[in-house]
OpenMM code with the backbone's topology and positions (N, CA, C; nanometers):
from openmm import Vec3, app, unit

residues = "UNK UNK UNK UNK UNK UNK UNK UNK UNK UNK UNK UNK UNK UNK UNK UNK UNK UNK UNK UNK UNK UNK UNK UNK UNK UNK UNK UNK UNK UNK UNK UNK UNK UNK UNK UNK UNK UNK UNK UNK UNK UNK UNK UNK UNK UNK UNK UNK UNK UNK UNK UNK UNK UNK UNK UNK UNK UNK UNK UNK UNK UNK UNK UNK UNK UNK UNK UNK UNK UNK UNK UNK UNK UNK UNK UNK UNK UNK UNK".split()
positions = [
    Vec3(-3.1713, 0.5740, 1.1568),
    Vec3(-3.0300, 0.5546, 1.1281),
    Vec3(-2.9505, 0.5775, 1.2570),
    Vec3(-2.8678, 0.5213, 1.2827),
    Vec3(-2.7625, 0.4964, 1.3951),
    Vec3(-2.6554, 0.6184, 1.4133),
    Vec3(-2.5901, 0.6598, 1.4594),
    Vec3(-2.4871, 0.7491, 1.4445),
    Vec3(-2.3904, 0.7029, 1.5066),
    Vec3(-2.3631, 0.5659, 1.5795),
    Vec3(-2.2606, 0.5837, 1.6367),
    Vec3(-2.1191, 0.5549, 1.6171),
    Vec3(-2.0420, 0.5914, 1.6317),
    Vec3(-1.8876, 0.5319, 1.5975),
    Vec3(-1.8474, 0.4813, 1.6607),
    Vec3(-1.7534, 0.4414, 1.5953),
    Vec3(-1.6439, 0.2975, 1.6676),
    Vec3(-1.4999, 0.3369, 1.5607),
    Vec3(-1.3456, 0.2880, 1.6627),
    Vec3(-1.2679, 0.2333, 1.5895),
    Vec3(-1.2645, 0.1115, 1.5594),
    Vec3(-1.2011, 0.1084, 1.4568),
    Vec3(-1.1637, 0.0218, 1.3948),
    Vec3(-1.1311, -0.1236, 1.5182),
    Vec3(-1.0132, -0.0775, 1.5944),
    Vec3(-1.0070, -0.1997, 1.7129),
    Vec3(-1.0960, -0.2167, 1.8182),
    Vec3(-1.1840, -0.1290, 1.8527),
    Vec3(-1.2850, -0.1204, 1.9260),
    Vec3(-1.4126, -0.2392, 1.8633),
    Vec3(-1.4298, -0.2249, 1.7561),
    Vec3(-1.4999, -0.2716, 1.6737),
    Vec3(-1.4663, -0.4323, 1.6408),
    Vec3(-1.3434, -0.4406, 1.5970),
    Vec3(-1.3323, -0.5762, 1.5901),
    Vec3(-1.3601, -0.6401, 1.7308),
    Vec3(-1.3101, -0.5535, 1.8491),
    Vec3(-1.2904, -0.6567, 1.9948),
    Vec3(-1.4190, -0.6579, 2.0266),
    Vec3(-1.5381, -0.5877, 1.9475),
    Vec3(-1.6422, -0.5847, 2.0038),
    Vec3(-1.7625, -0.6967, 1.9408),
    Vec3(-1.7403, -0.6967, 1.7888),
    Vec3(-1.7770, -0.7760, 1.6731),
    Vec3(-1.7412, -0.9242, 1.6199),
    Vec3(-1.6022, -0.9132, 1.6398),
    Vec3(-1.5382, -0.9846, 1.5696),
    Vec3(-1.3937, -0.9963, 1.6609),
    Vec3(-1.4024, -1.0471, 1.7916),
    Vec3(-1.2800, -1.0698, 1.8444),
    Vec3(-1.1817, -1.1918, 1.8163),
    Vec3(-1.2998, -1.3321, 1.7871),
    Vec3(-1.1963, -1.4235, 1.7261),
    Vec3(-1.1083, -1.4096, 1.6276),
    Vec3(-1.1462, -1.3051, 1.5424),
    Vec3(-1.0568, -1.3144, 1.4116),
    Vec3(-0.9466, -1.2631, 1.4643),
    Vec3(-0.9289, -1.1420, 1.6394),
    Vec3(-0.7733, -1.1080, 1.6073),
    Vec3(-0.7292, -1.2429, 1.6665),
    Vec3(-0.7258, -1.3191, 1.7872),
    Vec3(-0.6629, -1.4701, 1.7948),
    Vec3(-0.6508, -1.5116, 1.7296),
    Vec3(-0.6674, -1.4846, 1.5651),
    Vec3(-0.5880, -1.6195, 1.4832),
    Vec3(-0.4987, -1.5410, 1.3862),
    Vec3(-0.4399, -1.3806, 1.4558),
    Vec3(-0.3476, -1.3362, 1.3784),
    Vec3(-0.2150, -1.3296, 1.4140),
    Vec3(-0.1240, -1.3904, 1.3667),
    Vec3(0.0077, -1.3431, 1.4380),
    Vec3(0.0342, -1.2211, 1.4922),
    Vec3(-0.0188, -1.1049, 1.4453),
    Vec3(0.0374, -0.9990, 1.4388),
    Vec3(-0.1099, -0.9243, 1.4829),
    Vec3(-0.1774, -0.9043, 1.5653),
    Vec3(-0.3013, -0.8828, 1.5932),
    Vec3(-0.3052, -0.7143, 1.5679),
    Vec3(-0.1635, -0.6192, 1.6296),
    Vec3(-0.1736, -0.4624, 1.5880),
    Vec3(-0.1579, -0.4897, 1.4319),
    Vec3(-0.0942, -0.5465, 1.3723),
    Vec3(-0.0407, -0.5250, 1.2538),
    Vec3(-0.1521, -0.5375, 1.1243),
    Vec3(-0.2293, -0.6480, 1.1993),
    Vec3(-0.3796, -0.6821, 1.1564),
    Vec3(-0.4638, -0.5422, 1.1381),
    Vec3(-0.4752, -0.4896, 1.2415),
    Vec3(-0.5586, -0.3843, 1.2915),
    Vec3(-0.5370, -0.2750, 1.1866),
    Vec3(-0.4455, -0.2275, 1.2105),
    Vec3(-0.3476, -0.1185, 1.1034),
    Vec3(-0.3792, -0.1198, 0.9788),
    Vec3(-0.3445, -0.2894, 0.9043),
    Vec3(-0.4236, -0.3007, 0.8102),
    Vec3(-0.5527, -0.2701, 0.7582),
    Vec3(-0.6540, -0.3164, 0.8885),
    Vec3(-0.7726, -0.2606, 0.8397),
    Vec3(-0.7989, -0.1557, 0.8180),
    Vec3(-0.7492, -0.0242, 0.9323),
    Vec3(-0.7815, 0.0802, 0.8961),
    Vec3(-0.7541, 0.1534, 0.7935),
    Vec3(-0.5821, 0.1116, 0.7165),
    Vec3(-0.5407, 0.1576, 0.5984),
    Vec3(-0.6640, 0.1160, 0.4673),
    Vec3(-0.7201, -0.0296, 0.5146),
    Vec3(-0.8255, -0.0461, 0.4062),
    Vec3(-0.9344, 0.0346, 0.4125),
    Vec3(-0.9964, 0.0356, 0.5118),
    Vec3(-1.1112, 0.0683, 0.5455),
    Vec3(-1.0924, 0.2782, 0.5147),
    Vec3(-0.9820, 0.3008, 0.5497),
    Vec3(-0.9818, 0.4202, 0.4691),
    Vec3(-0.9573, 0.4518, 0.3431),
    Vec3(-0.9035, 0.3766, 0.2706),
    Vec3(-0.8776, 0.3833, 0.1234),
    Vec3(-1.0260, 0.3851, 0.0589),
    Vec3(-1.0807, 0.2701, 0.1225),
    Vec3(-1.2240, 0.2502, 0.0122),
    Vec3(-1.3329, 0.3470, 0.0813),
    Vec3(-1.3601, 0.3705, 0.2176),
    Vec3(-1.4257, 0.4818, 0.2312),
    Vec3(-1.3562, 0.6210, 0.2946),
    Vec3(-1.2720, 0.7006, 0.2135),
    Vec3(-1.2038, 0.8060, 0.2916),
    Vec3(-1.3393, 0.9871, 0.3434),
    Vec3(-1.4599, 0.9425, 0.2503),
    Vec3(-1.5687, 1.0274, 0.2872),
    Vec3(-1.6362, 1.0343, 0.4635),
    Vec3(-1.5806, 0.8979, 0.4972),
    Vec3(-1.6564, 0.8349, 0.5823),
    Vec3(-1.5493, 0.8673, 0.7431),
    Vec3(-1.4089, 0.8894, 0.7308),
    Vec3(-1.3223, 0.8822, 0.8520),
    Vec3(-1.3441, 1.0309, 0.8953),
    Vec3(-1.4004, 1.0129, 1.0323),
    Vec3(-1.4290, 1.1138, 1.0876),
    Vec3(-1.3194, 1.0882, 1.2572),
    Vec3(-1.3312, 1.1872, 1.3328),
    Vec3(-1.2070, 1.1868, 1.4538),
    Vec3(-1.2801, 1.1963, 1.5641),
    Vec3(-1.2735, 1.1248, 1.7079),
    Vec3(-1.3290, 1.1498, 1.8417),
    Vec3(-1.2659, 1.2309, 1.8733),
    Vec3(-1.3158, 1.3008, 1.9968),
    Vec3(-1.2518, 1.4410, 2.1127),
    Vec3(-1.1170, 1.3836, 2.1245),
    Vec3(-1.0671, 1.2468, 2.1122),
    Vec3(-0.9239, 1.2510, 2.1539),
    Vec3(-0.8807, 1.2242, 2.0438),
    Vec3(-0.8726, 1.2660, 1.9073),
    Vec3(-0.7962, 1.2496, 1.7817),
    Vec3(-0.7813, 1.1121, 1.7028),
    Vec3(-0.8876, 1.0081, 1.7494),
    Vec3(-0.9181, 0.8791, 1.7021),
    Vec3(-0.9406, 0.8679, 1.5719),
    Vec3(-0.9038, 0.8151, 1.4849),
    Vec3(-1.0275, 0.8043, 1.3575),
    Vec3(-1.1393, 0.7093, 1.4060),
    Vec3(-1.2271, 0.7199, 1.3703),
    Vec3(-1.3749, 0.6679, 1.3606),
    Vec3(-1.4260, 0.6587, 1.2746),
    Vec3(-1.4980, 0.5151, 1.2745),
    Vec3(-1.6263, 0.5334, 1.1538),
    Vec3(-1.7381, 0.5103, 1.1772),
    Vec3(-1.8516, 0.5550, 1.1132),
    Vec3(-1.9708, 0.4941, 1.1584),
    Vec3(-1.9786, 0.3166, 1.1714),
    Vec3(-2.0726, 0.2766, 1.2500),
    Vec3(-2.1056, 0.1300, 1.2912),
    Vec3(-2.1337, 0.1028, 1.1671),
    Vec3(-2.2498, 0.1065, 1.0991),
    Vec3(-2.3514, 0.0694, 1.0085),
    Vec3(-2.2535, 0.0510, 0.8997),
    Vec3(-2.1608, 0.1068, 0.8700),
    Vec3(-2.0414, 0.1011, 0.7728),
    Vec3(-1.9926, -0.0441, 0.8016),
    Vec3(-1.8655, -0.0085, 0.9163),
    Vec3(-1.7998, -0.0918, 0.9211),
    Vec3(-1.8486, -0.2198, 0.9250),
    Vec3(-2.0090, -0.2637, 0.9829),
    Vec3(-2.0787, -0.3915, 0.9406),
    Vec3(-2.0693, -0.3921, 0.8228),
    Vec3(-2.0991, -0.3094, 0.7784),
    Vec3(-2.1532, -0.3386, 0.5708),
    Vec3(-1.9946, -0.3957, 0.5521),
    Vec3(-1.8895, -0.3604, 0.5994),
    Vec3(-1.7852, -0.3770, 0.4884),
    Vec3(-1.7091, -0.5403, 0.5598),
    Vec3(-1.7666, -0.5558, 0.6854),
    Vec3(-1.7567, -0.6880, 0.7096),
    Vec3(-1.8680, -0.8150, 0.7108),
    Vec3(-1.9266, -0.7648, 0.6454),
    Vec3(-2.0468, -0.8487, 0.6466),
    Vec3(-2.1039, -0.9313, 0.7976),
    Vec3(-2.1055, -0.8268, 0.8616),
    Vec3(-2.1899, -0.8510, 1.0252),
    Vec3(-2.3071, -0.7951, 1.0002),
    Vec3(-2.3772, -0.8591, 1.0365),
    Vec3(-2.5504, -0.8259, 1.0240),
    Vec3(-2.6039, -0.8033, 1.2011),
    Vec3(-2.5149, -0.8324, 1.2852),
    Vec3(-2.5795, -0.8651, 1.4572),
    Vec3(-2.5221, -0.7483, 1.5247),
    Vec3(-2.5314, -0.7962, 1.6506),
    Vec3(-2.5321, -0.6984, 1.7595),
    Vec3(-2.3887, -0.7290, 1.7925),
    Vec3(-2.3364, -0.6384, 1.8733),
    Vec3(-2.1893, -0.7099, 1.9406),
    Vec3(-2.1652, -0.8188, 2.0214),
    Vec3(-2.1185, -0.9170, 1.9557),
    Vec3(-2.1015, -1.0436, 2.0623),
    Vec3(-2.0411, -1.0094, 2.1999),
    Vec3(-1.9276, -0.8737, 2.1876),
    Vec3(-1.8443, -0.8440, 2.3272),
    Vec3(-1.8348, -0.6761, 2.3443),
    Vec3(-2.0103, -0.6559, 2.3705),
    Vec3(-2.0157, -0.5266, 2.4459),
    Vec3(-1.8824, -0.4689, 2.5069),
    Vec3(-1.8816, -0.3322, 2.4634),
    Vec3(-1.7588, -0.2593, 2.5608),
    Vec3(-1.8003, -0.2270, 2.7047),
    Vec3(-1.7657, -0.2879, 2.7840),
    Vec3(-1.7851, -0.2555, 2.8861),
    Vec3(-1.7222, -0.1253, 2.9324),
    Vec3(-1.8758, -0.0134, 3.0440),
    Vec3(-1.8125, 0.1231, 3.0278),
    Vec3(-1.6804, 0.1198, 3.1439),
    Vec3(-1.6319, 0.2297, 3.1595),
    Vec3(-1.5127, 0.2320, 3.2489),
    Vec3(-1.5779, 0.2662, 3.3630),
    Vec3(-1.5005, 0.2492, 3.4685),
    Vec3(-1.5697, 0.3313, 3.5431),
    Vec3(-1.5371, 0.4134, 3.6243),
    Vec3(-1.6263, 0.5208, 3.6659),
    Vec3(-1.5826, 0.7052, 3.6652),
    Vec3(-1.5799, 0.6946, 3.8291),
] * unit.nanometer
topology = app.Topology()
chain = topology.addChain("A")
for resn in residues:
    res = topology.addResidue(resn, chain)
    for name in ("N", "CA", "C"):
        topology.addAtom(name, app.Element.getBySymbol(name[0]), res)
């Protein structure tokens, strides 16, 4: 089993970036999800060292029906 987290916008830009280009409102989009994505799993929102909500990966695939890898790796920063 996986442990890792992701937000919510991290996740889409990483998974699923076309879908924010076809939103008018691409934060407003975002927001949305997380209000969903916490309603139906609120067991599941956990917080990074900087006060993020997070959820596990393996989730947020299940609840978008992504079965793959990230089409757009986060590239790390660099230190």
């Amino acid at each position: 089993m996986s442990y890792a987290m992701l937000t919510v916008p991290v996740f889409v830009r990483s998974y699923d970036r076309d879908c924010l280009d076809l939103q008018d409102d691409p934060i407003e989009y975002i927001t949305h999800l997380e209000t969903e994505i916490s309603g139906q799993y609120p067991d599941f929102v956990f917080y990074d060292s900087n006060g993020n909500r997070v959820w596990p990966v393996t989730l947020l695939k299940g609840h978008f029906g992504i079965t793959g890898e990230p089409l757009w790796p986060e590239i790390p920063a660099a230190t």
